[in-house]
ZADREN-515532 format. One record per residue (C-alpha): residue in one letter; x, y, z. Coordinates in pm, whole numbers, plus 50000, padded with zeros to 5 digits. Layout:
// ZADREN-515532
AXYZ
...
// end
This chain:
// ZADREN-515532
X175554052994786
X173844080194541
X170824079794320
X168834100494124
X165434102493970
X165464097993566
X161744086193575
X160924115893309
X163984110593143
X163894071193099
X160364074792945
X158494062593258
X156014084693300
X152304066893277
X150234077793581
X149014049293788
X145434055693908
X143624042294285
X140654055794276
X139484095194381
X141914119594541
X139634121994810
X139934085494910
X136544076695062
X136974036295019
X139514011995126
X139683996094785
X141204038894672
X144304032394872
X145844001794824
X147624011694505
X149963991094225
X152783969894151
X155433967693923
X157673934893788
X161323939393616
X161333909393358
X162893902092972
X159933895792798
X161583896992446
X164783878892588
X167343904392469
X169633904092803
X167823939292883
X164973940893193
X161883954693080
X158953970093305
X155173958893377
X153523986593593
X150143973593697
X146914000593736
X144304006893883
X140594018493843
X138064040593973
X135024037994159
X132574048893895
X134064028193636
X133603996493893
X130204005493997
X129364006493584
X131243978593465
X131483959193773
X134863937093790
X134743930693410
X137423941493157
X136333980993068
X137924006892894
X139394027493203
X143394025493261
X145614003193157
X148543988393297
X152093996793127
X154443974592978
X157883990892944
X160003978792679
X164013989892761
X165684001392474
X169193996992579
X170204034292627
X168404041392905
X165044052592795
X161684030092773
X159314025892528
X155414015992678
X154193988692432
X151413975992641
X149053981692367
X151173963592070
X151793936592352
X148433929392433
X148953933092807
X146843968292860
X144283948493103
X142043973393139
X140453962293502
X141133972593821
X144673954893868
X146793950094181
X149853929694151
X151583908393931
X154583883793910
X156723873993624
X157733837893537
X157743815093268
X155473791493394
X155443768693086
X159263762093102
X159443774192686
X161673800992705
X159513830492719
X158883847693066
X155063851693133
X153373873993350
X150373867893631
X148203899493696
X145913898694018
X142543920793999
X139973930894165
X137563904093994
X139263875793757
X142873880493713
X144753882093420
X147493854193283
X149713862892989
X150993837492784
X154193852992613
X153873842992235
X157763848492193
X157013876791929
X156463906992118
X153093897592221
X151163879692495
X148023857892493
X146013860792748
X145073825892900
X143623828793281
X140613809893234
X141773781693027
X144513776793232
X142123777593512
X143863803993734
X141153838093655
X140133830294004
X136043837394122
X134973869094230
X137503886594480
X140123910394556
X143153894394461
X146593909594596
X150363897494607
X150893863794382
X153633843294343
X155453817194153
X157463787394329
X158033750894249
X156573737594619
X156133700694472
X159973702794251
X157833685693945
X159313707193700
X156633731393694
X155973762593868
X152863765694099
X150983804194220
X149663814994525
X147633839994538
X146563861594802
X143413875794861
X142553908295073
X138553917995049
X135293902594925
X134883933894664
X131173934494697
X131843960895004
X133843978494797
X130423986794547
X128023990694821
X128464029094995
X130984030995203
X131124033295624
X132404063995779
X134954060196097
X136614083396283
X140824084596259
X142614107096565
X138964130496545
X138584130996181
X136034111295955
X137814087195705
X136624053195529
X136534020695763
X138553991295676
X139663965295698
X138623957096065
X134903947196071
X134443937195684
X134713904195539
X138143891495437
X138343870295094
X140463836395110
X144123828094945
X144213805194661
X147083778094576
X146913766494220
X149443734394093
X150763734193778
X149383707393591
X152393711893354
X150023708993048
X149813744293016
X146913744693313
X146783745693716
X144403729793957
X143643748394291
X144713727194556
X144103752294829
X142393730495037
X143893697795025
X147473712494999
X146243725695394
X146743763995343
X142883771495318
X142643805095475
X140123796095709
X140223829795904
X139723849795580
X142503871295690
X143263902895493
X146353892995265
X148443912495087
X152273905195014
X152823860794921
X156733848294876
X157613814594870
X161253802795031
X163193777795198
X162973790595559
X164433762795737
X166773745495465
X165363715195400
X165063717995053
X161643724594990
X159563753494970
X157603773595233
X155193801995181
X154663834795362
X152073852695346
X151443890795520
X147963898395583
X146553937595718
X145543936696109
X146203899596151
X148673874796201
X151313865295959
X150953830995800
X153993807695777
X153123778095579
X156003747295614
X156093723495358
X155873693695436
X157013674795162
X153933653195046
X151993678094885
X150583692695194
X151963728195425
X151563731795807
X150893765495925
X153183776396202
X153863815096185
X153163812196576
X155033783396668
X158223797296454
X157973833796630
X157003848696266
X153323855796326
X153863885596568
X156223913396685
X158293909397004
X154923928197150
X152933902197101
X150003921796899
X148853918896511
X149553943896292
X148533956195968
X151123938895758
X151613946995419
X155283940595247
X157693914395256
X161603918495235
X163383884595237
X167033878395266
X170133869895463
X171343899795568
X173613886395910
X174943856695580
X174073827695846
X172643807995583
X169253807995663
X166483838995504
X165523868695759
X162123886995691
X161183920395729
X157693933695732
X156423969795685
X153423981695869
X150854008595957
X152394047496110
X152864044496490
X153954012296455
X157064000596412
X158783978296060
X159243941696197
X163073923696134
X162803889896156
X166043873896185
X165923832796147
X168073823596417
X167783784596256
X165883751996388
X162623771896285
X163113801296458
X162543837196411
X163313868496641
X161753901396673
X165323920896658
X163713957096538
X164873975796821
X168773960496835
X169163963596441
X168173999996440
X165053998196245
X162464003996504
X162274038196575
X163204050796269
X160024034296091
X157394045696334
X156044074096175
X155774058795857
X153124037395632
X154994010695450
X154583994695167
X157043976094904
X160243964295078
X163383943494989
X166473935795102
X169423945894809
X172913951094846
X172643990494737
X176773996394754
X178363967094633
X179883958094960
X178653924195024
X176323934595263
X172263936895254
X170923971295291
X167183976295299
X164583998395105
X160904007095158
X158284027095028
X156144044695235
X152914066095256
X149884071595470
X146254060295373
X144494089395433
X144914122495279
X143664135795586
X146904128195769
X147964161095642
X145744177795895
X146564166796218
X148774187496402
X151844174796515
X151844145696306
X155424135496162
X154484120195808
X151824135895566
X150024114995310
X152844114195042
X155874099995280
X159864097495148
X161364060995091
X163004049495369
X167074037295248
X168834013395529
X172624006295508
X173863977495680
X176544000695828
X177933971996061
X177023935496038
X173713937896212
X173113972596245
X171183993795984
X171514031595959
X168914052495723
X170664066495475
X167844084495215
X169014121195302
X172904110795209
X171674093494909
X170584116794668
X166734110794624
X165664133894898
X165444154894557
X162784130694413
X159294145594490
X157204125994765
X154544109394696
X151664078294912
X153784052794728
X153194012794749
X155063990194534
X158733983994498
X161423965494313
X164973966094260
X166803958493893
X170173965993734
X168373981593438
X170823993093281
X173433966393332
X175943985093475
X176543962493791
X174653980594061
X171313978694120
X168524004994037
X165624015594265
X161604017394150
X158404024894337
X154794027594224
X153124061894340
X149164067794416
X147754093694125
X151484094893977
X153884081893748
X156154047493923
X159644070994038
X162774052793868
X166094058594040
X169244052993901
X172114040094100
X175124065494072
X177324053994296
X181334059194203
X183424041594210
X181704009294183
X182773979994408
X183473945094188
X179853922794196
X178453889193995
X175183888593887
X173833853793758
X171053846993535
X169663811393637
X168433780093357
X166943751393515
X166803721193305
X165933694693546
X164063721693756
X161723748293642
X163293769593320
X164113802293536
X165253785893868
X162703798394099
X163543782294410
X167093777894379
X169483784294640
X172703803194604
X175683804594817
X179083823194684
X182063823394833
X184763851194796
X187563846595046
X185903855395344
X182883863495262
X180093840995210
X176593850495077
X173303830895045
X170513839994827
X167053824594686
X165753830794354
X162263841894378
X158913855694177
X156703880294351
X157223895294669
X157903928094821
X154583942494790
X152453932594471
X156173933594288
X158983913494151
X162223922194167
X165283916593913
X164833877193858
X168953878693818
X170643872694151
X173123903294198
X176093896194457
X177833929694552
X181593916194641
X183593946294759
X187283950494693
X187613916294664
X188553905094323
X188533865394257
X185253840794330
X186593810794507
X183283787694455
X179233791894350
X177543765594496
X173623760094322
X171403743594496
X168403740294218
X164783730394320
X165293693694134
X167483688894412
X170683693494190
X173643708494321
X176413724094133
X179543742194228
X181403763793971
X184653772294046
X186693805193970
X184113825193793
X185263863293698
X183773892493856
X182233927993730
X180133903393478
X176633890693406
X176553850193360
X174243828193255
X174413791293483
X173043762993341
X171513729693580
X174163707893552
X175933728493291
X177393753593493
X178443785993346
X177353790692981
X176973825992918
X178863856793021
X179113892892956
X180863918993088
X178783949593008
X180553984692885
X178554011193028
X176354026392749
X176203999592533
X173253975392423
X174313942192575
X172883910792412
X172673871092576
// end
């Protein structure tokens, strides 16, 4: 397992901006996301990097549209360099953005792309010629005056159409007003989020007219604690075909929403063991990996957290049950004196096995004065193998990017950029540009990766589950839009397989309710599977080459 950072080299170099240096607010530290997605559908994954805003421009403008940064919209070029055409695009968004998540919500082809602000957020409506049209209010999803975090897209009704949740984190009014003073292991920093008012979650349904209808409260996932959310995911958490949602919220209990098949969720993070670590005590929660990394069929969770305390494993043990196993999977102690932020689970090697990634960095600059203290402000990613089944070992000083300088990063996503059949590593940086790492690993072991087309279900497959079987190994995976933290990973699902060498069966189960199994599909190849169709595309890419679909 090797990488190394070709940010500067691959053109992705546009600072993100969080406020001051100095960081006197809460609303200075929470950073940026970033989404991998084709926008121009040429078989090559392009980059939105969402920014920020400052204080002074928000205290001018307010939450309105103003002329500070923009966001970045990466266009990949096919020889591993990027081109920003946010501008041409129509995507700059100048407001204070947060996170975003890719989809085509309108099932026509194009992939569009949800922005959440501080203030009204931002839908883009991909015109299918380079540019976007940007649609939030008439399609009734801007949202009302809030801090809007993590968002994502899932099918929880399997109409057809893809529906958003949206998380919430603040009220931003606080954030205009001057800001408290507390004290942090004796030294003065801002206050937050403990004592301030929270802002609720939002559920829109696609009306599949090109509009959405919040439902929030009738669908039963009104966030009637106002709890400080930052990372939504939607899955299948206990395999009954339909669609859950998680959400991670800062100093409060994880929600676990179960649908329930009628329209309307249940909320039972507590009863399933999901809400809180084995101790028993909230924490401040703020990315989501999902994925079955023991391949028992059923989606584990891992959440990153505040320094001195450590990253929560989930592992779903089945019949709607989760387990605190930080401590037995080796993940525990190793975390505690980081901040984390964007997470994922991603086989790294190619081995068939789920290793795990996060970014990490503290909140306040002033970490770098206390003596004694392990991590500064900027922190190293964190790199996990799955070095037995079970057992992860942290890898980042083996694996090339303790050369990559350090910096308070946030969000995270994984993507096979470049096509070559291993997957590449990005994170979002406070005051810097995102750092893009390129997987270098040699030799590479064989992998699938499968681009999904619903026809019956929604037109990217959000939702569907995967399981592929190689001899003896078996793998599960969901496709998904928005998670990690304000992210979205590549919307491909990437299977690393090994030495093995033949694919005995890919079973599909799509969110219509579908189910297809394709047998004897070649490795070391991107394919395209069709509902119903099965395999209809396939490529397998020559390293350095443009490759078209």
């Amino acid at each position: 397992m090797l990488f190394r950072d070709v940010s500067a080299n691959a053109g992705v170099t546009g600072v993100t901006t969080c406020g001051s240096d100095e960081k006197t607010a809460i609303i200075e530290v929470n950073g940026s996301g970033a989404c991998w997605l084709d926008y121009n559908n040429d078989g090559l994954l392009d980059l939105f990097v969402v920014n920020g805003s400052t204080l002074p421009e928000l205290r001018t403008h307010g939450v309105a549209p103003h002329s500070g940064a923009a966001s970045y919209l990466y266009r990949n070029n096919g020889n591993k360099t990027f081109t920003d055409v946010a501008s041409k695009a129509g995507v700059s968004g100048h407001a204070w953005g947060t996170g975003c998540a890719a989809a085509d919500f309108d099932n026509d082809g194009w992939v569009d792309v949800f922005v959440s602000n501080v203030g009204e957020c931002f839908l883009y409506k991909n015109r299918g010629d380079g540019t976007f049209a940007q649609i939030a209010k008439h399609a009734g999803v801007n949202g009302k005056f809030s801090w809007y975090t993590g968002a994502a897209f899932g099918d929880y009704d399997a109409d057809g159409f893809l529906d958003l949740y949206v998380a919430a984190y603040l009220d931003p009014t606080q954030m205009i007003e001057e800001q408290r003073s507390c004290t942090w292991r004796g030294l003065k920093v801002y206050c937050g989020p403990p004592g301030m008012k929270g802002a609720p979650d939002v559920l829109y349904h696609n009306n599949g007219n090109g509009t959405f209808e919040n439902v929030t409260r009738q669908a039963g996932v009104e966030d009637r604690s106002l709890l400080f959310g930052f990372t939504a995911s939607f899955d299948d958490f206990d395999n009954d075909g339909k669609l859950d949602i998680i959400v991670a919220n800062d100093r409060g209990r994880n929600y676990l929403y179960h649908n329930l098949g009628t329209g309307k969720f249940e909320e039972v993070g507590e009863i399933w063991g999901l809400a809180y670590p084995i101790e028993g005590i909230a924490q401040a929660n703020m990315g989501v990996a999902i994925g079955d990394y023991d391949r028992n069929g059923t989606m584990d969770v891992l959440v990153t957290t505040f320094s001195d305390e450590h990253y929560t494993l989930f592992r779903n043990a089945g019949k709607q049950t989760f387990m605190d196993v930080s401590t037995e999977t080796g993940v525990s102690l190793p975390t505690l004196p980081f901040l984390g932020w964007g997470t994922f689970f991603a086989d790294l090697d190619n081995d068939g096995w789920l290793d795990l990634f996060t970014a990490n960095g503290h909140v306040y600059p002033q970490v770098d004065q206390v003596t004694g203290f392990k991590e500064g402000f900027a922190q190293r990613p964190l790199i996990f193998r799955q070095s037995a089944p079970g057992r992860f070992t942290e890898f980042e000083k083996r694996a090339g990017i303790d050369t990559a300088k350090n910096y308070s990063s946030r969000g995270a996503a994984y993507a096979d950029f470049d096509n070559d059949g291993d997957l590449d590593l990005l994170y979002t940086n406070l005051g810097g540009p995102p750092t893009l790492l390129e997987n270098m690993s040699r030799p590479v072991s064989n992998w699938i990766t499968i681009k999904l087309a619903g026809t019956l279900s929604n037109r990217d497959g959000i939702g569907a589950r995967l399981k592929l079987t190689s001899g003896d190994l078996i793998q599960y995976a969901t496709a998904r839009s928005g998670e990690s933290y304000l992210s979205g990973n590549d919307p491909r699902i990437h299977f690393g397989l090994g030495a093995r060498t033949t694919i005995d069966e890919l079973e599909i189960r799509w969110p219509s309710g579908q189910v297809d199994k394709i047998l004897t599909i070649g490795i070391n190849q991107i394919v395209t599977a069709q509902e119903k169709k099965g395999i209809i595309r396939s490529i397998k890419p020559v390293i350095g080459e443009r490759a078209s679909f």
